[in-house]
KOLDREN-263224 format. One record per atom (N, C-alpha, C): residue number from 0; x, y, z. Coordinates in nm, 3 decimals, always signed. Last residue first. Example, Ala and Ser with C-alpha at 12.3 -4.5 7.8 and 13.67 -1.06 7.14 Angstrom:
residues 2
torba;east;north;up
1;+1.285;-0.225;+0.708
1;+1.367;-0.106;+0.714
1;+1.290;+0.003;+0.787
0;+1.319;-0.569;+0.780
0;+1.230;-0.450;+0.780
0;+1.320;-0.330;+0.780
end
This chain:
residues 181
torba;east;north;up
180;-1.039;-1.583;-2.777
180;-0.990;-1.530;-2.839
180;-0.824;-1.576;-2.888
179;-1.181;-1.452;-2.505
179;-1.180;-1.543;-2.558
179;-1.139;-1.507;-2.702
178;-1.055;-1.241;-2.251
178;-1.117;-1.212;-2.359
178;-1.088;-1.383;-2.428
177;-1.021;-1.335;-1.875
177;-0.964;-1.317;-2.006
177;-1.045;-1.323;-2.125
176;-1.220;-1.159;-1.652
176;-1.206;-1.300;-1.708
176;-1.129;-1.238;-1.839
175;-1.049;-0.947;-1.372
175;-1.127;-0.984;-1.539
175;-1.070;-1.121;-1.586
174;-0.938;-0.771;-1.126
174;-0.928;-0.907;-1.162
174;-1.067;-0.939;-1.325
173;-0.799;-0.493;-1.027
173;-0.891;-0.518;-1.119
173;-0.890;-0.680;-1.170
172;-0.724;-0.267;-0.769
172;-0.650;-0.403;-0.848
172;-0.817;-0.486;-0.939
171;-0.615;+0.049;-0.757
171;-0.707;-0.031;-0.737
171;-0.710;-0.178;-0.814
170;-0.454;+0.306;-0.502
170;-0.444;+0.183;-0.634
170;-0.570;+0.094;-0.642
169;-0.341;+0.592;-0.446
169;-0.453;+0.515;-0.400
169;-0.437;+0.407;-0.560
168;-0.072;+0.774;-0.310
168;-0.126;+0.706;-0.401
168;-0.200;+0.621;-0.388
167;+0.071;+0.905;-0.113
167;-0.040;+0.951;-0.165
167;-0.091;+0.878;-0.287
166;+0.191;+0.614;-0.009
166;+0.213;+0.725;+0.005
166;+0.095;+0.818;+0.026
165;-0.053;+0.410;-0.080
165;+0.081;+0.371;-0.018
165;+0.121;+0.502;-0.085
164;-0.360;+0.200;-0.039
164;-0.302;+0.357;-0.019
164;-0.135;+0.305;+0.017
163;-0.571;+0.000;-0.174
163;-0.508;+0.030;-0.114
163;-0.421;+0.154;-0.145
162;-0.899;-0.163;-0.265
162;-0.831;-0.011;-0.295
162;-0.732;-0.028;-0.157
161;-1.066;-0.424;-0.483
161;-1.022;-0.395;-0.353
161;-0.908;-0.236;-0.403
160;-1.163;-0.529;-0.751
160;-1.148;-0.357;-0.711
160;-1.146;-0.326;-0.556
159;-1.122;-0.846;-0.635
159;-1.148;-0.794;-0.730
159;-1.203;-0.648;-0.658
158;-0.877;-0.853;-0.330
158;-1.000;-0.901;-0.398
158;-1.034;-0.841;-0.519
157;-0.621;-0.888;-0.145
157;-0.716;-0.835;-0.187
157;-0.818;-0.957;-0.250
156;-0.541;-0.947;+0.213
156;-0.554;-1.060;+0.104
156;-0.674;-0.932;+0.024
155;-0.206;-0.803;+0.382
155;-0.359;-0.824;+0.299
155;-0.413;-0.906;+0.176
154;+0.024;-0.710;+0.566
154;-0.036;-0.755;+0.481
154;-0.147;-0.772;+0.494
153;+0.057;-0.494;+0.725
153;+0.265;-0.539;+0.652
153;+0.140;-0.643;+0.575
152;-0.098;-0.134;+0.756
152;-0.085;-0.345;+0.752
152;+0.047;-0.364;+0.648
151;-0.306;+0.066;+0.863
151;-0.143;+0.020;+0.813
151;-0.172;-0.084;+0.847
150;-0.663;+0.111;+0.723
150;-0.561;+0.074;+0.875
150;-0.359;+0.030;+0.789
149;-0.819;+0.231;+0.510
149;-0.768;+0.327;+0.611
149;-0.653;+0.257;+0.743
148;-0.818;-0.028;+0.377
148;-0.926;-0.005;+0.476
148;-0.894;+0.080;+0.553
147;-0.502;-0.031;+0.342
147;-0.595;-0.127;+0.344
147;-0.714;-0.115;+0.406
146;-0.146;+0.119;+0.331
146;-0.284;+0.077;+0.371
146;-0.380;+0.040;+0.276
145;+0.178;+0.051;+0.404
145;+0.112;+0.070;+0.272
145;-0.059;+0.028;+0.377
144;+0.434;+0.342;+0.521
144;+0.322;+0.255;+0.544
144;+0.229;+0.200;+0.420
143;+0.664;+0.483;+0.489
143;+0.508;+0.564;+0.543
143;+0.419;+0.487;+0.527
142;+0.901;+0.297;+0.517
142;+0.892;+0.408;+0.545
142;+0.750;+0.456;+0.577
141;+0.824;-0.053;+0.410
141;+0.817;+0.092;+0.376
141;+0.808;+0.200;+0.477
140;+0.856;-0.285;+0.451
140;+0.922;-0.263;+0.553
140;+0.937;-0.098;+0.504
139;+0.709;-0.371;+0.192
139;+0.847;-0.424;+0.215
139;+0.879;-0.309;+0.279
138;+0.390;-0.523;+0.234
138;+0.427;-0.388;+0.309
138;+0.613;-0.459;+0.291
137;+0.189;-0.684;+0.015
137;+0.277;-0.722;+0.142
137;+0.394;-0.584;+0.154
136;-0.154;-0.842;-0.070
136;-0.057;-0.755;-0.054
136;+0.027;-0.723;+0.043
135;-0.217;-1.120;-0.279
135;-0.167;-1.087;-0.177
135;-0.113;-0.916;-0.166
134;-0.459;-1.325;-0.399
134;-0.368;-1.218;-0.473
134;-0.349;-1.140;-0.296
133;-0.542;-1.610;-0.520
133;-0.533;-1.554;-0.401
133;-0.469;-1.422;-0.434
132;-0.595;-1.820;-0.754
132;-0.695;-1.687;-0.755
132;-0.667;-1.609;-0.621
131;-0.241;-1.788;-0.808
131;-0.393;-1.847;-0.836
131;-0.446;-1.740;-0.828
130;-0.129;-1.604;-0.648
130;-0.141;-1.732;-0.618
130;-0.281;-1.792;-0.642
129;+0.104;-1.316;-0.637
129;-0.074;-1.369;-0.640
129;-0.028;-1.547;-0.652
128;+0.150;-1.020;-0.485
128;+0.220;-1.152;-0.452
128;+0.060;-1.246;-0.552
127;+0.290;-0.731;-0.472
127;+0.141;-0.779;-0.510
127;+0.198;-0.931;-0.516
126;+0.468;-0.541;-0.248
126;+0.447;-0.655;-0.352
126;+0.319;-0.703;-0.385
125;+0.567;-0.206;-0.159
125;+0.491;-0.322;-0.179
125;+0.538;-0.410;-0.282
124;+0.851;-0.067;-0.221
124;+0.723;+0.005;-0.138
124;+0.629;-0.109;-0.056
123;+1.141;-0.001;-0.290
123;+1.044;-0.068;-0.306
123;+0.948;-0.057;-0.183
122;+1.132;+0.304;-0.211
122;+1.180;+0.285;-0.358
122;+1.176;+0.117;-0.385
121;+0.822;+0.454;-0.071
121;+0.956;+0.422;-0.076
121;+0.991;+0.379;-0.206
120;+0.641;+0.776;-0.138
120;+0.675;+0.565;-0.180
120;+0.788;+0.530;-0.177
119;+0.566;+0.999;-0.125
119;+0.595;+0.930;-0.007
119;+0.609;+0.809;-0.023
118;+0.660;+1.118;-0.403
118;+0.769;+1.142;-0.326
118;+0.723;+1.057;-0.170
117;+0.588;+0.930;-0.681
117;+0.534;+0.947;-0.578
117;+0.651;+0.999;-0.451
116;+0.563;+0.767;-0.924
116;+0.615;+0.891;-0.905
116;+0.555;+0.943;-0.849
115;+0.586;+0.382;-0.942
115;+0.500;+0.565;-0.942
115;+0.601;+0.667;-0.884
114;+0.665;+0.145;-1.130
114;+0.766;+0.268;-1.108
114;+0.633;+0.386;-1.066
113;+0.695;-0.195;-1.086
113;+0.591;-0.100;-1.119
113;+0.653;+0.061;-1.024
112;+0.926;-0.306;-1.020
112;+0.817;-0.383;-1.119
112;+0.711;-0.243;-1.171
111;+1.158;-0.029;-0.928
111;+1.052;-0.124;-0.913
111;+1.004;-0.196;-1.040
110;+1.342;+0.175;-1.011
110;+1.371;+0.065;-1.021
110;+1.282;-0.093;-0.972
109;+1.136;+0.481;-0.886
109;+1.306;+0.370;-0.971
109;+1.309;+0.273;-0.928
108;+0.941;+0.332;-0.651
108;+0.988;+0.454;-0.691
108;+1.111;+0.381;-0.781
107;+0.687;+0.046;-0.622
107;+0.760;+0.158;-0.570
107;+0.784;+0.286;-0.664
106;+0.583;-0.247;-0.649
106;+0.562;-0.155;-0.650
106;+0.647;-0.083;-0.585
105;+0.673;-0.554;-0.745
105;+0.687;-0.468;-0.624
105;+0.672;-0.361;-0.739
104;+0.504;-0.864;-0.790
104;+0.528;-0.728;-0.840
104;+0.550;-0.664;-0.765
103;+0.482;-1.180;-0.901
103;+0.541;-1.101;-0.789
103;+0.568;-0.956;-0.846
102;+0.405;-1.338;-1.132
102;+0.335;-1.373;-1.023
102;+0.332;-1.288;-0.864
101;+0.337;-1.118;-1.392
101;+0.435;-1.187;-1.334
101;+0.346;-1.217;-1.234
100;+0.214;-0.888;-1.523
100;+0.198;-0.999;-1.608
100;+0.318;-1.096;-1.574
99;-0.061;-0.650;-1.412
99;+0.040;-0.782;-1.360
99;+0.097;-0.892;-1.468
98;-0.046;-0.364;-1.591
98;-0.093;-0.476;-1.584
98;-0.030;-0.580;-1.535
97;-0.135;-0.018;-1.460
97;-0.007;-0.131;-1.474
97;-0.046;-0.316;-1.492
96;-0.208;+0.290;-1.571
96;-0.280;+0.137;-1.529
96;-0.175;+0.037;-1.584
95;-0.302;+0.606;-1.449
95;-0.181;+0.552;-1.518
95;-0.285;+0.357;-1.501
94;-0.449;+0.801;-1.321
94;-0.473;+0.752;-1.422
94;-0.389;+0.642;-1.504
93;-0.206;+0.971;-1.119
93;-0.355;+0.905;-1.118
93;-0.387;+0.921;-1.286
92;+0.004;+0.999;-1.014
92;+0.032;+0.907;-1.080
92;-0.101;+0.843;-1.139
91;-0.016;+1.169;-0.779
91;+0.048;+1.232;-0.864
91;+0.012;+1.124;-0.985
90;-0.355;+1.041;-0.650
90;-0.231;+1.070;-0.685
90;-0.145;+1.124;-0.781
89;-0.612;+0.765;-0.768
89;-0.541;+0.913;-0.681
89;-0.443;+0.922;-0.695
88;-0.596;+0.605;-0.884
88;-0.675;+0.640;-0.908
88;-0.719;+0.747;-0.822
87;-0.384;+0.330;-1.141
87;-0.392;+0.442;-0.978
87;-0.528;+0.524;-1.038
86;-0.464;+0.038;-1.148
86;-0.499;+0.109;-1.152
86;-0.466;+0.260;-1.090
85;-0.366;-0.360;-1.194
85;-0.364;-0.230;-1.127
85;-0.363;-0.114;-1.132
84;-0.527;-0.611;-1.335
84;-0.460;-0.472;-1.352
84;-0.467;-0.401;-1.250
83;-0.518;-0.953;-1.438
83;-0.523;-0.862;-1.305
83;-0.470;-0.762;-1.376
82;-0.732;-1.142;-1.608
82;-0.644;-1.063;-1.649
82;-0.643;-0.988;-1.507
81;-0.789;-1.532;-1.657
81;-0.763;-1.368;-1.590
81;-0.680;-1.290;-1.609
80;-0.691;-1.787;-1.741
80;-0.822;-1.750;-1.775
80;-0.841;-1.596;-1.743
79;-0.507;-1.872;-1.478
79;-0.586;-1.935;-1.575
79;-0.667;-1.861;-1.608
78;-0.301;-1.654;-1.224
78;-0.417;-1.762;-1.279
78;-0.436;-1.744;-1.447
77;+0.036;-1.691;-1.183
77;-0.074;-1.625;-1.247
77;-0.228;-1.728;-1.276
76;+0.185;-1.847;-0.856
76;+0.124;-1.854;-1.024
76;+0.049;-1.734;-1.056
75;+0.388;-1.942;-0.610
75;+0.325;-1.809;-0.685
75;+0.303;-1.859;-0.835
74;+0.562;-2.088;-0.552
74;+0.380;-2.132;-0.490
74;+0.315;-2.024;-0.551
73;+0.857;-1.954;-0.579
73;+0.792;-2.048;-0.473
73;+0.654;-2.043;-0.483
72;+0.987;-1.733;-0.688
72;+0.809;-1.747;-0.732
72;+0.776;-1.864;-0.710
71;+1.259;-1.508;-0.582
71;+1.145;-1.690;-0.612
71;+1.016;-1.667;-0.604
70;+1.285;-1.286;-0.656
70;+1.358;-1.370;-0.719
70;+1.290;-1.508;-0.741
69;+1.303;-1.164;-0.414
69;+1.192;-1.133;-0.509
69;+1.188;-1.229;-0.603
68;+1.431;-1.280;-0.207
68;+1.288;-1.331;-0.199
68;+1.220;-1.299;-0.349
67;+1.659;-1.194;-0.325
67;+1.659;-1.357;-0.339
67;+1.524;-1.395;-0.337
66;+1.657;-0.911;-0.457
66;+1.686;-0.973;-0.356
66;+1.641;-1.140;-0.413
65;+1.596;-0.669;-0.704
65;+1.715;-0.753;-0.665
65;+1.705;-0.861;-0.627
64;+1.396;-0.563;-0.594
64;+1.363;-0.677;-0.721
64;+1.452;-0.721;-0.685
63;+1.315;-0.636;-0.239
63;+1.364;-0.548;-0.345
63;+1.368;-0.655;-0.474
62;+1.351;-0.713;+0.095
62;+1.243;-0.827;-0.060
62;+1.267;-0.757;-0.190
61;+1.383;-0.599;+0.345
61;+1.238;-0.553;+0.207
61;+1.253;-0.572;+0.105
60;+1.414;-0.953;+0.572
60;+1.423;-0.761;+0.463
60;+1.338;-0.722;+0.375
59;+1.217;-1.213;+0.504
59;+1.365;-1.149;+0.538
59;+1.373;-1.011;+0.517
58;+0.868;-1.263;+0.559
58;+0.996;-1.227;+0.468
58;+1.098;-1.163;+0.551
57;+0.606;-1.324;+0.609
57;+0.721;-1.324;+0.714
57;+0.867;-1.333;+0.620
56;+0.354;-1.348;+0.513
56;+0.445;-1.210;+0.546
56;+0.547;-1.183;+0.622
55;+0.229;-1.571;+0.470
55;+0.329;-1.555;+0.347
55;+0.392;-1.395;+0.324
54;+0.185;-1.611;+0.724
54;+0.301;-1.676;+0.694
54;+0.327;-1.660;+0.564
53;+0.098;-1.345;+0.911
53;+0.069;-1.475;+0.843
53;+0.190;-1.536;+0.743
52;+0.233;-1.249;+1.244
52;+0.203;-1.230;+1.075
52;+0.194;-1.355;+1.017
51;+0.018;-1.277;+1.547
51;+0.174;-1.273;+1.471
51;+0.132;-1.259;+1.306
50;-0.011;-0.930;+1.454
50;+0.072;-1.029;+1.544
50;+0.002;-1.161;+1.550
49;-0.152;-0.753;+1.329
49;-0.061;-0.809;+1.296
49;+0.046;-0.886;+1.343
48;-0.350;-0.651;+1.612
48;-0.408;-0.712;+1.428
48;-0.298;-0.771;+1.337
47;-0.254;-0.607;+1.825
47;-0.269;-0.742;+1.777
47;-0.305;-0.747;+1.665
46;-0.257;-0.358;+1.854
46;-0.086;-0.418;+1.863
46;-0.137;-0.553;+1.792
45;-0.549;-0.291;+1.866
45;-0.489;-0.211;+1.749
45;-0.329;-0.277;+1.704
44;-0.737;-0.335;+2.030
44;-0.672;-0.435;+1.966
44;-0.571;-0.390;+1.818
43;-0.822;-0.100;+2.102
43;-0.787;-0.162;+2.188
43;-0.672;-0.282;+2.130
42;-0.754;+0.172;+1.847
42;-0.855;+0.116;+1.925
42;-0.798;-0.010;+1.965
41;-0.714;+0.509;+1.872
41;-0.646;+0.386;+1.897
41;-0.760;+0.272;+1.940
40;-0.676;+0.823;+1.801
40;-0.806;+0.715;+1.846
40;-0.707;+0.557;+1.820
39;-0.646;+1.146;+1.890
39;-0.556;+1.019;+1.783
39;-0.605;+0.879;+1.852
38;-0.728;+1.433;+1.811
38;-0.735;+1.375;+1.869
38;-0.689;+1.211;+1.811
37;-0.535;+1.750;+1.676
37;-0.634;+1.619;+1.593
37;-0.661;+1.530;+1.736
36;-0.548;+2.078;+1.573
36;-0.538;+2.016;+1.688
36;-0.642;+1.912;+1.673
35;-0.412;+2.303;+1.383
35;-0.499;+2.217;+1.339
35;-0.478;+2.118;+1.504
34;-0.348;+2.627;+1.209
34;-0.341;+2.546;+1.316
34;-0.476;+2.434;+1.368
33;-0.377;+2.704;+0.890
33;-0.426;+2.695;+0.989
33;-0.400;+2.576;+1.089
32;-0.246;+2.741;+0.663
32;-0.156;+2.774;+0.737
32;-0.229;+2.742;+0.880
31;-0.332;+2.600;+0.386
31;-0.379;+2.777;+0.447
31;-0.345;+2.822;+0.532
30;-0.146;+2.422;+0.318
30;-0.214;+2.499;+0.248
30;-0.281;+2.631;+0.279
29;-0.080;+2.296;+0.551
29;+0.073;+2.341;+0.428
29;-0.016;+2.402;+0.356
28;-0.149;+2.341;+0.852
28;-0.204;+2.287;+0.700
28;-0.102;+2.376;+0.651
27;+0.037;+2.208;+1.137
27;-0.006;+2.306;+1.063
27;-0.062;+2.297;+0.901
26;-0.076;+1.992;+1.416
26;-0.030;+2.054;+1.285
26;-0.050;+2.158;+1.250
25;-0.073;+1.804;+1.714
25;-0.108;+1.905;+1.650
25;-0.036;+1.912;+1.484
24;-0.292;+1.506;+1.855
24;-0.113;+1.610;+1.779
24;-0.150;+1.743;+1.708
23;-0.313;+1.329;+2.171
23;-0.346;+1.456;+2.066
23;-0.206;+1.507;+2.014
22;-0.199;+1.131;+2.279
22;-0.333;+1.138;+2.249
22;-0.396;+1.204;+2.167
21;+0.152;+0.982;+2.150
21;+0.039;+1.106;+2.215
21;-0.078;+1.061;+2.161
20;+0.320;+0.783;+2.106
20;+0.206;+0.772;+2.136
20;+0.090;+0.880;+2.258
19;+0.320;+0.958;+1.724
19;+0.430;+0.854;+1.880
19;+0.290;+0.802;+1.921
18;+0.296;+1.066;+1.547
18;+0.198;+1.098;+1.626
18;+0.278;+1.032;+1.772
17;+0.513;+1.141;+1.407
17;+0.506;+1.255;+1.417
17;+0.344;+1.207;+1.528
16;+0.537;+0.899;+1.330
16;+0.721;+0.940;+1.416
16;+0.607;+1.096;+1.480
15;+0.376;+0.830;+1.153
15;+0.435;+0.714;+1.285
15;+0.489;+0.833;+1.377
14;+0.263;+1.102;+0.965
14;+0.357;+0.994;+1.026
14;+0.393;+0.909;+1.163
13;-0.056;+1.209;+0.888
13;+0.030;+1.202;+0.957
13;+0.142;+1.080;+0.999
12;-0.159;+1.375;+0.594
12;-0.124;+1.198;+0.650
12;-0.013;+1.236;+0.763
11;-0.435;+1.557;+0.505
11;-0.331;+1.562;+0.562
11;-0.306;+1.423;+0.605
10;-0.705;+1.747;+0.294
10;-0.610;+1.622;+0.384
10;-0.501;+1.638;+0.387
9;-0.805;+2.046;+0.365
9;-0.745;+1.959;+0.278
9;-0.646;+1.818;+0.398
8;-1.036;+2.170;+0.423
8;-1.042;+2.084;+0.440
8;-0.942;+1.990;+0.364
7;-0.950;+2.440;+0.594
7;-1.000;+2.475;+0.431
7;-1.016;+2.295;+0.410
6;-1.030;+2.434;+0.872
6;-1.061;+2.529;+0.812
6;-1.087;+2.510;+0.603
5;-0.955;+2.166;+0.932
5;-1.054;+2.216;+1.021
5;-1.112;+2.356;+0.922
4;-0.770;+1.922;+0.738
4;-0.739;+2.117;+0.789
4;-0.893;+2.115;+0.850
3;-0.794;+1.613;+0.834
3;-0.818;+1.674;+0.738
3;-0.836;+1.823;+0.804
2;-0.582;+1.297;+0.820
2;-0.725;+1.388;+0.900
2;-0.652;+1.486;+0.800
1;-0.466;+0.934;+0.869
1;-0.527;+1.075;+0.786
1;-0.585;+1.150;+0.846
0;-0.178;+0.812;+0.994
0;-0.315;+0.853;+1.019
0;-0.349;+0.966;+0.923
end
């Protein structure tokens, strides 16, 4: 969950572990020290949005380049004619721009497809999965969550400059017709 110091307004991401399922949590801002008391909003259908998971998020373990899942590019193509880039555009890592030029990309820390330097990204984090013109995003069982519309999700179907969050890093995926040529 995000929220933000009451006093000097700097954001703050609170962890799974650190809200449980209290109503209210408290903090302290690492920046001006002010005691911060958040109310924690749940909304009804909040267990069901990922139950059950769609079926190209039902992977074995977290899928690492290594692993066997990363390995097959089963039904996975690059499209025809397009260029996908991914963008950071927050974060320690902001400005950097990684171009997909495989059908399966995990994102993370060392030793990923795509390397940010990010201390809340796990060390594989996500996959950008694409299929054609479908382009997938899929949570490998990361530590602080990868989001989508402010909500945690193990997956998501982007879109051209759709924006997801995984640590402190905000990404933005860029689909373009290929230059003729």
């Amino acid at each position: 969950m995000e929220t933000a110091c009451s006093q000097c307004g700097t954001r703050h991401l609170l962890n799974d572990a650190q809200i449980g399922s209290r109503p209210r949590v408290q903090f302290r801002c690492a920046k001006c020290g002010q005691a911060n008391i958040v109310e924690v909003q749940r909304r009804p259908d909040q267990t069901l949005v990922m139950t059950p998971l769609p079926s190209f998020a039902r992977g074995e373990g977290a899928g690492g380049p290594g692993s066997s899942i990363a390995s097959e590019y089963q039904g996975l193509s690059l499209p025809v004619g397009r260029v996908l880039t991914l963008s950071v555009i927050a974060g320690p890592a902001k400005g950097l721009v990684y171009p997909i030029s495989k059908p399966r990309v995990v994102l993370g820390r060392a030793g990923a497809d795509v390397e940010i330097n990010d201390p809340e990204i796990s060390r594989w984090h996500c996959a950008i999965e694409v299929n054609n013109e479908v382009v997938r995003l899929r949570d490998l069982d990361s530590t602080n969550g990868t989001y989508f519309g402010e909500e945690r999700v193990r997956a998501a179907e982007l879109k051209h400059l759709s924006e997801f969050r995984i640590g402190s890093t905000v990404v933005l995926l860029t689909i373009i017709a290929r230059a003729a040529g």
